[in-house]
N, C-alpha and C positions, 0 to 999 in steps of 0.2 A: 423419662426426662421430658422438659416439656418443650415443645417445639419449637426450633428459632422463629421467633414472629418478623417477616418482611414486608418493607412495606415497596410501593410500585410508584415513581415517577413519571405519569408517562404510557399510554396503553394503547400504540397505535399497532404497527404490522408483527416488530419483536418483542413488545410487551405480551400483545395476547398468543402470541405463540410462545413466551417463556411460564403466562400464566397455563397452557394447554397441555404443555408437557409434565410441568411440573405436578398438576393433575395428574395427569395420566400414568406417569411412575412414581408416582409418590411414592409406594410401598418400596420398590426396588431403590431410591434416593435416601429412601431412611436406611436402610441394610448398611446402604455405603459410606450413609452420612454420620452414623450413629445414631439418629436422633431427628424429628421431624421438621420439616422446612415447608414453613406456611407463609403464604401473600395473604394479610391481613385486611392491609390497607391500600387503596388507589387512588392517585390524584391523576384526575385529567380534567383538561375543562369541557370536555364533554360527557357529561357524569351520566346522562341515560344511556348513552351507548356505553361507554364502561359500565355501568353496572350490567347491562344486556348480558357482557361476555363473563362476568365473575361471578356474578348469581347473587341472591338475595344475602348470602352468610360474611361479604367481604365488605367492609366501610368503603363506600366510593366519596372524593370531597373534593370541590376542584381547585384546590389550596393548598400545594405541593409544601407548605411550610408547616401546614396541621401534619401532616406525617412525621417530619422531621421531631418537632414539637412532642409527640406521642412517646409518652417512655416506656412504651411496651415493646417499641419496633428496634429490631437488632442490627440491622439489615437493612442501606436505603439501595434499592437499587433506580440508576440515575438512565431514562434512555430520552430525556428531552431533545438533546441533541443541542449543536451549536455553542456558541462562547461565553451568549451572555447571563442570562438566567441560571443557566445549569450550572456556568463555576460559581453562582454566589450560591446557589441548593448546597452541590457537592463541597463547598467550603463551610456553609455551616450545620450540615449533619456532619463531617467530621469536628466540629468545634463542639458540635452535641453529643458528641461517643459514639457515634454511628458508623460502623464498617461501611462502605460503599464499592457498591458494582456497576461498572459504567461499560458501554460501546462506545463511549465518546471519543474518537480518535482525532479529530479537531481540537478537544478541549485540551484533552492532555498533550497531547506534540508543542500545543504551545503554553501550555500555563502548568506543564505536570511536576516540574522541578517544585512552585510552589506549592500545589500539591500536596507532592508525596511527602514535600520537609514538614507540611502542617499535620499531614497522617500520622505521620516517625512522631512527632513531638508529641499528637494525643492519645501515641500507642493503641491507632485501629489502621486495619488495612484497606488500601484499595485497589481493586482488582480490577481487571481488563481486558480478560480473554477474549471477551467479543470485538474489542475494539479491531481487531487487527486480523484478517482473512476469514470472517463471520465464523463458521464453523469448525473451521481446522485450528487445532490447539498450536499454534505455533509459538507463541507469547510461553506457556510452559515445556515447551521442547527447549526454550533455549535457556530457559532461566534456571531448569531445572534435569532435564533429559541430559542436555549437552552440558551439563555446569564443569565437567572433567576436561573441557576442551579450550584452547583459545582458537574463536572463532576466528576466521579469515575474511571471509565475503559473503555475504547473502544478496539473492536477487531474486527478486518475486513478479509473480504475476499479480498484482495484491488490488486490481479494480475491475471487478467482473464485466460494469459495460462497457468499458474501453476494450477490453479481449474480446467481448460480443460483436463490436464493429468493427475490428481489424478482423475476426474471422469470416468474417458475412465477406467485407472487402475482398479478402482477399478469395471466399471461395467463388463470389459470382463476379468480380472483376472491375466495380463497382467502388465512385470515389467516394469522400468522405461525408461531404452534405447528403448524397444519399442512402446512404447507411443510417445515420444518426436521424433521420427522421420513420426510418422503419423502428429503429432499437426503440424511438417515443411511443411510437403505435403500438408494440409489442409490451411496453412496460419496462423494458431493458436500460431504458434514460429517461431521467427527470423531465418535466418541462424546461426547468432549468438546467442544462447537463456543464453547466461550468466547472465544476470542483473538479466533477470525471475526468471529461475530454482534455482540461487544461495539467491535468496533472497531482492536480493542489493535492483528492482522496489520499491517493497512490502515496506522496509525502508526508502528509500524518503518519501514513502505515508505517511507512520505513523510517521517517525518524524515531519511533518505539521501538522498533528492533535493531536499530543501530547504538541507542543505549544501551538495550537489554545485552545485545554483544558485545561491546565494547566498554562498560562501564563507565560512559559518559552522559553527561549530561543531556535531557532533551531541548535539542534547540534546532527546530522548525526554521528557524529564519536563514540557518547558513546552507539551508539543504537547495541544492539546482534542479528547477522545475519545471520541464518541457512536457505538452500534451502533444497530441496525435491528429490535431485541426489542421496539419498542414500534410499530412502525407497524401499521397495520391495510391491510385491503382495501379500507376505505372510502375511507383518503385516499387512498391508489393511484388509485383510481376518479374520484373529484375532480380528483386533479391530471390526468388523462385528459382529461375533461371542459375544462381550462383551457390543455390545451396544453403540457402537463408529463408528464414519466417522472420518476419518483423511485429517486436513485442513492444507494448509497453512493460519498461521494467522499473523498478524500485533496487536502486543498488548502495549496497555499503559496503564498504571495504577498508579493511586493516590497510596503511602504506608504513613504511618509511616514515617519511612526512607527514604521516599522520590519517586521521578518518576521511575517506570520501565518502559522504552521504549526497545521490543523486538520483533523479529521476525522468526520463526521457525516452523514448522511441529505439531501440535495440534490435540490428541484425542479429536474431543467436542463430548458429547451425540445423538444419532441419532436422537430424540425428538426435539432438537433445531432442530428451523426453521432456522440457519445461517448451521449448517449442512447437509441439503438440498438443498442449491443452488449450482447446477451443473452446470454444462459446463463450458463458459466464462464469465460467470455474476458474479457481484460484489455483496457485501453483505457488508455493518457498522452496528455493531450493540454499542450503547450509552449507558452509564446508568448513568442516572441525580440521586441527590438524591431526587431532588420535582416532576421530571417527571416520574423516576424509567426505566423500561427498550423500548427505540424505536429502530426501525430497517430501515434501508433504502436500498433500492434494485433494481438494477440496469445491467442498460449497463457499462460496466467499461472502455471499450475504442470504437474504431470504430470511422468514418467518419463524420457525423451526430449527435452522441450521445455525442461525446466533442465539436462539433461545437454549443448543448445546450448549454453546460457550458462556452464555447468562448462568446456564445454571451448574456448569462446573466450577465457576467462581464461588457460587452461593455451597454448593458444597466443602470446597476447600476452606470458607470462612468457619462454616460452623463445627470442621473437623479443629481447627487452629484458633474460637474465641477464645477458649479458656488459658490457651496456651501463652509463657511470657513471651511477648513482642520481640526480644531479643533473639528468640527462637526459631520466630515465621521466616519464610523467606522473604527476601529485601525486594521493596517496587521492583526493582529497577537489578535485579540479579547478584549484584556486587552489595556489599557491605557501604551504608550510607556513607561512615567515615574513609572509605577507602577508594572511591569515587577517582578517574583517573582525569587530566584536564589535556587530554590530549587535542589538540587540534582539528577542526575540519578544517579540509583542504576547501581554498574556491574553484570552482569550476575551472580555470587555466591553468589551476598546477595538475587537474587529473589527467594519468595517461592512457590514454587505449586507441583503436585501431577504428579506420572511419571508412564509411561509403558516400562516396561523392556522386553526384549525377550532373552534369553540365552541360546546358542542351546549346549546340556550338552551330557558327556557318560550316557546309559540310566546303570544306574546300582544305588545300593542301597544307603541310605544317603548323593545323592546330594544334592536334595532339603531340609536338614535338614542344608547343612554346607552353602548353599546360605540364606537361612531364617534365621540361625545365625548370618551371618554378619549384614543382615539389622538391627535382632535386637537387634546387640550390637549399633548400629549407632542410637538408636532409631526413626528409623522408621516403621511404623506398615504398614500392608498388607492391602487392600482391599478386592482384589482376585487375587488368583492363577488357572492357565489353564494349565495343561499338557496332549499334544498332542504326540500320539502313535508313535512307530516308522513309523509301517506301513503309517502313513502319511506324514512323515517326509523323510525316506529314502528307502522306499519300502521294500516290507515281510523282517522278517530278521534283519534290521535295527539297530545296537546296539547305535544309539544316538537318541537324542530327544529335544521338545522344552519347555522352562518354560516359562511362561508368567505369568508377577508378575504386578499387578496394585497397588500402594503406595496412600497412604496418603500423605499428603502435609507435604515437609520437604524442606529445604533451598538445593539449587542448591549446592552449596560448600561440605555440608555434601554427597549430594549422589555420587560427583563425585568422595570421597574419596573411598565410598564404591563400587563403581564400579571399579576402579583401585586395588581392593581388591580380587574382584569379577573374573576380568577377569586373575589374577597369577592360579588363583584354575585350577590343574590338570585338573579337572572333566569339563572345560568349555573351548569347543573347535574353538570358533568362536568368534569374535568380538560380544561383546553385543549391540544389537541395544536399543538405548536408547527414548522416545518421551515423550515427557511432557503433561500432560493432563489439561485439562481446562473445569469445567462445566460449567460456562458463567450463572451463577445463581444467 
């Protein structure tokens, strides 16, 4: 049979590492695929260097529209990145009958609803394994592994250099601006590390798998997005001290009241095993209610490690072209027509359990008129930690720090009490605030 012809979008660090593997097991890809899967063609606009890396046998052009254009190619796979270019590529090789393969988790968190209803309409697929924790198949564990389950909660480690400087932080004790300027030397952060640090990555990620498990719609805009530019070594240190790692997490979760899709700065227990994975590695952790809690753990970006998930896609297409459309599995897990319109929740109706730090005058009946407030707002205490001056501001020191762990109380209520909290004479600092999560 003759081999699907693909063509390349795109041939920077994951392109020529899906072109290298792809190579390299070719024989082994065809056994699995049926039938062989070849990169034909490559648009970059640096066409001497792409041609360097594919060899004299591949058409290099730096006119990602002659690809599309070509009715030889089966196959566009899309890794330009970004919003703008790429969704007019990826909208018009699907208008051309072009299956497509993207990493773009930007693109689709925000524009994939349109999309995937323009794929359904011109019955070709498109796929996204890479989009969402580079090399760990998580995108098919749930759309497909766990499809007997209804999910409950997912919450990931899903931005490797944000995990890279909360672990540096917290292992050499070390705040945030300098860490982030090691992770740029290393390679760990962009020059620009905005999307990272600030959250936004992480949000892509989890708005794709809060559709995938819930069969909702993607929508990027209602999802709440706090980065890790503001934590210190000191809470790090604290939450140590209590029995906590502090993560960047991506959270979703079945309620009541409907989806919370969020993403922010997270006390989990040190005990957990998602607590544990340091450095640049990724971490999903699932909880089915027939399967209960699985964990997957991984490379989350790199050359090689989304060039798996590149070319698991490419082979799931060319097992499923000939196949009818009604057949394949659905973008988005669920049945297009059976799509649920359940609600995200906003950030004040979600409820969970917080760490407060409030660095007070050390003198008598603070902590009586802070613990008042909480419990006129009824929320109850966990634990309280108060740190000496002498640690806080050296011998002498007339302030100090409260560290208040809460029971679970709805977002809305604590932010009341916190803007309550922070008027008091006695509280001389911005209250750093972080939400706690046992993942149990």
């Amino acid at each position: 049979m003759k081999p699907i012809q693909v063509g390349l979008l795109g041939i920077g660090t994951v392109g020529s590492g899906t072109f290298n593997v792809l190579q390299r097991n070719q024989e082994e890809i065809k056994r699995r695929a049926g039938r062989g899967i070849e990169i034909t063609m490559v648009a970059d606009l640096d066409v001497a260097r792409a041609q360097s890396i594919v060899g004299p046998d591949v058409k290099v052009v730096n006119d990602a529209r002659a690809v599309i254009a070509n009715p030889e190619i089966d196959i566009v796979i899309e890794l330009i990145g970004g919003y703008g270019i790429a969704k007019a590529l990826v909208m018009e090789a699907i208008a051309a009958g072009k299956h497509v393969v993207t990493a773009n988790k930007a693109l689709l968190a925000v524009h994939g609803t349109e999309i995937f209803a323009a794929a359904s309409a011109k019955g070709v697929m498109v796929a996204f394994e890479a989009a969402v924790a580079g090399g760990i198949p998580i995108i098919k564990a749930l759309r497909e592994g766990l499809t007997a389950n209804s999910i409950q909660w997912i919450a990931g480690i899903i931005n490797g250099t944000t995990n890279f400087i909360l672990s540096e932080m917290r292992d050499k004790g070390l705040d945030f601006d300098v860490v982030l300027k090691e992770a740029q030397r290393l390679g760990y952060a962009e020059a620009d590390p905005t999307f990272d640090i600030e959250g936004v990555d992480a949000a892509h990620k989890v708005t794709l798998m809060s559709a995938i498990a819930f069969g909702i719609p993607v929508q990027f805009d209602k999802a709440y997005v706090e980065g890790i530019t503001k934590l210190g070594a000191t809470d790090i240190k604290y939450a140590e001290q209590l029995g906590y790692r502090i993560k960047l997490l991506g959270i979703t979760k079945r309620t009541a009241k409907g989806i919370e899709l969020r993403v922010h700065p997270s006390l989990v227990p040190s005990k957990r095993l998602i607590a544990n994975v340091e450095g640049a590695m990724n971490a999903v952790v699932v909880q089915g209610d027939a399967v209960g809690t699985t964990l997957y753990y991984g490379k989350g970006a790199g050359s090689e490690p989304t060039a798996s998930a590149v070319i698991a896609d490419l082979v799931d297409i060319t097992r499923l072209h000939t196949a009818d459309p009604l057949h394949r599995v659905p973008h988005l897990a669920f049945q297009p027509d059976a799509m649920s319109d359940l609600a995200v929740l906003p950030m004040s109706e979600v409820v969970t359990s917080y760490y407060l730090r409030l660095r007070v005058a050390d003198e008598a009946g603070v902590l009586a008129q802070v613990t008042g407030l909480l419990a006129n707002a009824g929320i109850s205490i966990d634990a309280v930690l108060q740190r000496e001056a002498d640690e806080v501001g050296g011998e002498g020191s007339t302030q100090t720090d409260l560290i208040i762990l809460t029971h679970d109380i709805r977002e809305g209520a604590m932010n009341d009490v916190l803007a309550q909290m922070q008027a008091l004479p006695s509280v001389l600092a911005p209250i750093t605030r972080i939400r706690k999560e046992e993942l149990n």
